[in-house]
VMD Tcl script that builds the backbone (N, CA, C; Angstrom):
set m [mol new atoms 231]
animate dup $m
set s [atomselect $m all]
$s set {name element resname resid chain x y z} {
  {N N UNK 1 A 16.681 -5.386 3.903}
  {CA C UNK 1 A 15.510 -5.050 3.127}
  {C C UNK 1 A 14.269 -5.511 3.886}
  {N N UNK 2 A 13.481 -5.014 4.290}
  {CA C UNK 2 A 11.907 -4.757 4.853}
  {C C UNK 2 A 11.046 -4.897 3.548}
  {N N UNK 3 A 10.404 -5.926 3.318}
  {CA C UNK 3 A 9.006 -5.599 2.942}
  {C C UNK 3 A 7.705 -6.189 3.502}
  {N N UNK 4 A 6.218 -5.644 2.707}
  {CA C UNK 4 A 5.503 -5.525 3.124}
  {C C UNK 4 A 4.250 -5.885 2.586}
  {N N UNK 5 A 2.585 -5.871 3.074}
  {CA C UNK 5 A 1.560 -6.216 2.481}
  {C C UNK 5 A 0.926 -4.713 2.675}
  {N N UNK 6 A 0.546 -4.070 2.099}
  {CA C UNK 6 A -0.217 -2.832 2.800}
  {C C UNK 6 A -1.672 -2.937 2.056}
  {N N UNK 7 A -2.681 -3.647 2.904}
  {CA C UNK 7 A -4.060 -3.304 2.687}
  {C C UNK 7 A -4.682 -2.374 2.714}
  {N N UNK 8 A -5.826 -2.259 1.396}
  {CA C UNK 8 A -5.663 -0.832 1.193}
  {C C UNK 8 A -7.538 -0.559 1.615}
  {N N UNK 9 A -8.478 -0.101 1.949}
  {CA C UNK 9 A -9.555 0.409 1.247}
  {C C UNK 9 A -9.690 1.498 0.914}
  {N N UNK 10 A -10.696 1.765 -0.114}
  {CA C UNK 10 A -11.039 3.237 -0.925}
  {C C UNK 10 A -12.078 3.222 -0.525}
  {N N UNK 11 A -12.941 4.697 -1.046}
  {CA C UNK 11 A -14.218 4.862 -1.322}
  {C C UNK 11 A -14.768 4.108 -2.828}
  {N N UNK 12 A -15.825 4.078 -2.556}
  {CA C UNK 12 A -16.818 3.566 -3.754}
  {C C UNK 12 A -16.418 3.827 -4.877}
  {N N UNK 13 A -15.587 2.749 -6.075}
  {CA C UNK 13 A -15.423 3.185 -7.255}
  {C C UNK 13 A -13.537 3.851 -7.338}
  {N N UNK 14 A -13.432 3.322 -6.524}
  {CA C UNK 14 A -12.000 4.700 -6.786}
  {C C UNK 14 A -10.593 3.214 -6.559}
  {N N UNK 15 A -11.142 1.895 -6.184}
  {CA C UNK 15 A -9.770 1.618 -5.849}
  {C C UNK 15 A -9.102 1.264 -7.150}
  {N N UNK 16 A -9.484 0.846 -8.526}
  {CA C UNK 16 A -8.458 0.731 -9.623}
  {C C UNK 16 A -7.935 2.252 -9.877}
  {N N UNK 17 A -7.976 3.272 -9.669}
  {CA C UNK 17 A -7.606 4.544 -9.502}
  {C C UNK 17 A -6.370 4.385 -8.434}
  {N N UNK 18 A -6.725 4.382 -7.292}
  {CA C UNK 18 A -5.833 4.276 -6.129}
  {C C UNK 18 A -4.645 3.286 -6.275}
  {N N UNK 19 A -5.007 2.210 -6.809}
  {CA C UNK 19 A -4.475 1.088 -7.618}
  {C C UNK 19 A -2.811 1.584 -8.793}
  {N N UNK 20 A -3.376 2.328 -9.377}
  {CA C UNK 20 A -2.401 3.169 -10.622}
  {C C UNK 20 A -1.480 4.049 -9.875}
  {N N UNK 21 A -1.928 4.579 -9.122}
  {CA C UNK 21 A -1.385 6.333 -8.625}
  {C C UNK 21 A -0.322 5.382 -7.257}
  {N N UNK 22 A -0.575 4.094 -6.691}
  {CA C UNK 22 A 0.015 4.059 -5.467}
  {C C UNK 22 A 1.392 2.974 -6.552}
  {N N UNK 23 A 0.803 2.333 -7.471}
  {CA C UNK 23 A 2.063 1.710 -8.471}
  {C C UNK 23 A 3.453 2.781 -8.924}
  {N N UNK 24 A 3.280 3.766 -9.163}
  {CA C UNK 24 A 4.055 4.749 -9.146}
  {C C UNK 24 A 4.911 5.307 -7.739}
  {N N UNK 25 A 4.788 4.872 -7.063}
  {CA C UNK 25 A 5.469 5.359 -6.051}
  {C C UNK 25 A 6.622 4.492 -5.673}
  {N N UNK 26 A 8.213 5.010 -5.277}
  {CA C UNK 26 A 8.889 4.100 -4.900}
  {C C UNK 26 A 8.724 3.506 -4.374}
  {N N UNK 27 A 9.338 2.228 -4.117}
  {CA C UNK 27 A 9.273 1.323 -2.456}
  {C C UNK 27 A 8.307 0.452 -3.466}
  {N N UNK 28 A 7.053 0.749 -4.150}
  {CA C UNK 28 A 5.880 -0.424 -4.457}
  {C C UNK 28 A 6.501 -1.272 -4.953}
  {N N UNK 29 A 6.460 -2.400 -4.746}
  {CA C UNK 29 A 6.754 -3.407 -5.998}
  {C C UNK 29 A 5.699 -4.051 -6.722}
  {N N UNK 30 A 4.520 -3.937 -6.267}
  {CA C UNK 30 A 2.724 -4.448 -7.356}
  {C C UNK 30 A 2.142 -3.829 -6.089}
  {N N UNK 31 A 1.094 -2.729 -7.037}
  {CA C UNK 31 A -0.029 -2.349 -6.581}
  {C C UNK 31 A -1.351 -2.756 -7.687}
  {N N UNK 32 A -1.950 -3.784 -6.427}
  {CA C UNK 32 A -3.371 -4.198 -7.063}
  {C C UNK 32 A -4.529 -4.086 -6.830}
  {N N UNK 33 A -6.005 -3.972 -7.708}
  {CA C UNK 33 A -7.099 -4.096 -7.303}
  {C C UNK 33 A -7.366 -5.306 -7.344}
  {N N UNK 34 A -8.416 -5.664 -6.013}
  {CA C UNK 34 A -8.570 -7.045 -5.774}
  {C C UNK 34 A -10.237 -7.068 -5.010}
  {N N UNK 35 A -10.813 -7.821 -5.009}
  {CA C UNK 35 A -11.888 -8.095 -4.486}
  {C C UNK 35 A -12.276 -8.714 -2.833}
  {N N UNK 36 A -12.874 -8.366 -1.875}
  {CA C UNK 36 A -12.649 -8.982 -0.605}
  {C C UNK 36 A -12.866 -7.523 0.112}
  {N N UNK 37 A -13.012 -7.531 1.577}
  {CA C UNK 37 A -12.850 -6.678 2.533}
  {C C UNK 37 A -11.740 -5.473 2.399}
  {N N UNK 38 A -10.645 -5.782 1.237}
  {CA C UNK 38 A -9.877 -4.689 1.218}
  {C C UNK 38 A -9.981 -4.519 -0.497}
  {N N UNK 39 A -9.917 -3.243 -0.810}
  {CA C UNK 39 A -10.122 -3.129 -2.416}
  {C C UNK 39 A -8.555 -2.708 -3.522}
  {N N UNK 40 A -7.522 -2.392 -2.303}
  {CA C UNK 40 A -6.362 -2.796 -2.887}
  {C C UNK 40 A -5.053 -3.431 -2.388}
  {N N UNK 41 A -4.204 -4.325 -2.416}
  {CA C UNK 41 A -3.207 -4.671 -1.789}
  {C C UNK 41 A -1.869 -4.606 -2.751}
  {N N UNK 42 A -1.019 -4.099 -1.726}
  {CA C UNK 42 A 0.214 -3.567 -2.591}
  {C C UNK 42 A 1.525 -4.447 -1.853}
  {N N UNK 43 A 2.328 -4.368 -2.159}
  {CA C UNK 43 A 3.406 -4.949 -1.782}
  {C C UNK 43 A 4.544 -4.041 -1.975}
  {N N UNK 44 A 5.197 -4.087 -0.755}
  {CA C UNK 44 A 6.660 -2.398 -0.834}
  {C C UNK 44 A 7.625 -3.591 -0.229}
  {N N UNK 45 A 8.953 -2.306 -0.759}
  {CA C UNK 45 A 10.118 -2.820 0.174}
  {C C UNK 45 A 10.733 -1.236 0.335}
  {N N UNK 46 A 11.477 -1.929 1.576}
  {CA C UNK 46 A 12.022 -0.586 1.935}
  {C C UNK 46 A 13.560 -0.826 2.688}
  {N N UNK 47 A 14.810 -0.201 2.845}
  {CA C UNK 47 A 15.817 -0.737 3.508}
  {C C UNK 47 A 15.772 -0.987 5.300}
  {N N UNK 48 A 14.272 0.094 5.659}
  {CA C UNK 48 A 13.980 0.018 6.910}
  {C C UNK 48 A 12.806 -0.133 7.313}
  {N N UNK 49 A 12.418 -0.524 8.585}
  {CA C UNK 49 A 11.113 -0.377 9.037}
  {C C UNK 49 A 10.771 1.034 8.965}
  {N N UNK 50 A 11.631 1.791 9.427}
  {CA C UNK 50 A 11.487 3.238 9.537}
  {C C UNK 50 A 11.045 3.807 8.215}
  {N N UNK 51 A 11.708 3.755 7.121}
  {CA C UNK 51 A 11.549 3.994 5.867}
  {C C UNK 51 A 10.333 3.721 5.624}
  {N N UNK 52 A 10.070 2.451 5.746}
  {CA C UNK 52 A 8.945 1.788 5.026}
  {C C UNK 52 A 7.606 2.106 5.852}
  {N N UNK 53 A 7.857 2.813 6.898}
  {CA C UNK 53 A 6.618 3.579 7.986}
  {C C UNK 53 A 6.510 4.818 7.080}
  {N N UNK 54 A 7.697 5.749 7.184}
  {CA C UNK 54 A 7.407 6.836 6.533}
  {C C UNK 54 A 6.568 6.991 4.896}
  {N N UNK 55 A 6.953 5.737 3.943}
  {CA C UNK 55 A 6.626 5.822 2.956}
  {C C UNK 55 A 5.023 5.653 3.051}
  {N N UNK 56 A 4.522 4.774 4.224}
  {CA C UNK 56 A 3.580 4.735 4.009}
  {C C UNK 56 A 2.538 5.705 4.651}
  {N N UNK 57 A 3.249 6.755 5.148}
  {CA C UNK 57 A 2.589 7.714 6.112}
  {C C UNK 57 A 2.729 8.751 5.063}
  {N N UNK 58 A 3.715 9.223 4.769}
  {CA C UNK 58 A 3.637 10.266 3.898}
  {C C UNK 58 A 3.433 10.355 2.376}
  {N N UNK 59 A 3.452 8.828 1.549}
  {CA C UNK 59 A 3.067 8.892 0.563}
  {C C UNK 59 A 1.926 7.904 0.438}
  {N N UNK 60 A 1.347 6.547 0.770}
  {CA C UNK 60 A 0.552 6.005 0.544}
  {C C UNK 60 A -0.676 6.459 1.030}
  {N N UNK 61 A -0.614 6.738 2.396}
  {CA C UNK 61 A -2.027 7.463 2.919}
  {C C UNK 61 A -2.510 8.609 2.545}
  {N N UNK 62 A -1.614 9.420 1.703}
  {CA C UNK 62 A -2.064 10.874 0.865}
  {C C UNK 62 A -2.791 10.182 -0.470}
  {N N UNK 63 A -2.619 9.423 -1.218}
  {CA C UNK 63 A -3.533 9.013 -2.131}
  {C C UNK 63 A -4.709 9.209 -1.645}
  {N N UNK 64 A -5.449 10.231 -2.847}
  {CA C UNK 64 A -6.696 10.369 -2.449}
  {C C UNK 64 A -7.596 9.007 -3.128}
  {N N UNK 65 A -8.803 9.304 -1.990}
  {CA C UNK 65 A -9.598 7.766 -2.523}
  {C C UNK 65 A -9.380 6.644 -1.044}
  {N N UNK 66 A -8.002 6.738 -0.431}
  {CA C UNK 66 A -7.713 5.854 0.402}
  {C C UNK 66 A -8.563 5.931 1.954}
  {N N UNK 67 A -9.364 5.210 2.363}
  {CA C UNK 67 A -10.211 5.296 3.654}
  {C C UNK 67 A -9.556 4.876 4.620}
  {N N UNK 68 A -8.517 3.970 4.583}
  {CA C UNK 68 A -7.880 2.845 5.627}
  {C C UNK 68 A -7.020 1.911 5.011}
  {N N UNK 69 A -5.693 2.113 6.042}
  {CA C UNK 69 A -4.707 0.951 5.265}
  {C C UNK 69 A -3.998 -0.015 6.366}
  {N N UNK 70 A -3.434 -1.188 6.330}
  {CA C UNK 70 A -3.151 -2.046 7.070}
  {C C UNK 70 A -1.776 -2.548 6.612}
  {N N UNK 71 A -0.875 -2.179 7.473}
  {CA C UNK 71 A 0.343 -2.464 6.868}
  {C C UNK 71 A 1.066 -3.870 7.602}
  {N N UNK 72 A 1.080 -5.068 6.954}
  {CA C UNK 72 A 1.880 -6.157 7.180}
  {C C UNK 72 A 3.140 -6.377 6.981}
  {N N UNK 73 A 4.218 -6.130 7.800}
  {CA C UNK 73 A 5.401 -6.652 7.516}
  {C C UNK 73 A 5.517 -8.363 7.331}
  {N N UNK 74 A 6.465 -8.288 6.065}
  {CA C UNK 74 A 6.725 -10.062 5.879}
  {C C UNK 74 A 7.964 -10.143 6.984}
  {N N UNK 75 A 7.489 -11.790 7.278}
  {CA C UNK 75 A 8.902 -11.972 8.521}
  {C C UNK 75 A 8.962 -13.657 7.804}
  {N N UNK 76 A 10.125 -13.595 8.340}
  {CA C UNK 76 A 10.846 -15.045 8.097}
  {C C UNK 76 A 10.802 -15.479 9.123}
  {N N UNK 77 A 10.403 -16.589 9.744}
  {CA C UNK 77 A 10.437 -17.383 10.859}
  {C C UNK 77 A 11.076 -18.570 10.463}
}
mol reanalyze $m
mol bondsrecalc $m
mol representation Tube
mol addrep $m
C-alpha cells in the first residue's frame, strides 16, 4: 500500500468545492480545505506508485478549479 499527501491549489474561491468533488474519488482517504500556500491537501492510498500516479493524473488533476498539485509520497525510514 502507497500513500500520499497531494497538495492542492485552486483558483480564487473554489478550493472548499475542489475539497468535496476530490473526497469522492477512490484512493482519497480526507480531502481538505486548509489555509497556507496550498488551499487543499488530501491524503490517498493506492496499492502502487503507479496507481497512485495515474489516479492522480487522470482523476485529481481533472477537477476543475485545480491550478497545481504536489504529490508527496509517505515513506518509512
Amino acid at each position: 500500500m502507497v500513500q500520499a499527501y497531494i497538495l492542492i491549489q485552486t483558483e480564487v474561491g473554489k478550493a472548499s468545492t475542489v475539497a468535496e468533488v476530490i473526497g469522492q474519488i477512490p484512493g482519497v482517504v480526507q480531502a481538505e480545505d486548509v489555509t497556507g500556500p496550498y488551499d487543499v491537501i488530501v491524503r490517498a492510498q493506492a496499492d502502487t506508485v503507479d496507481e497512485l500516479g495515474r489516479m492522480v493524473v487522470a482523476r485529481v488533476q481533472q477537477v476543475e478549479g485545480i491550478t497545481r498539485t504536489l504529490t508527496c509520497p509517505v515513506v518509512h525510514l
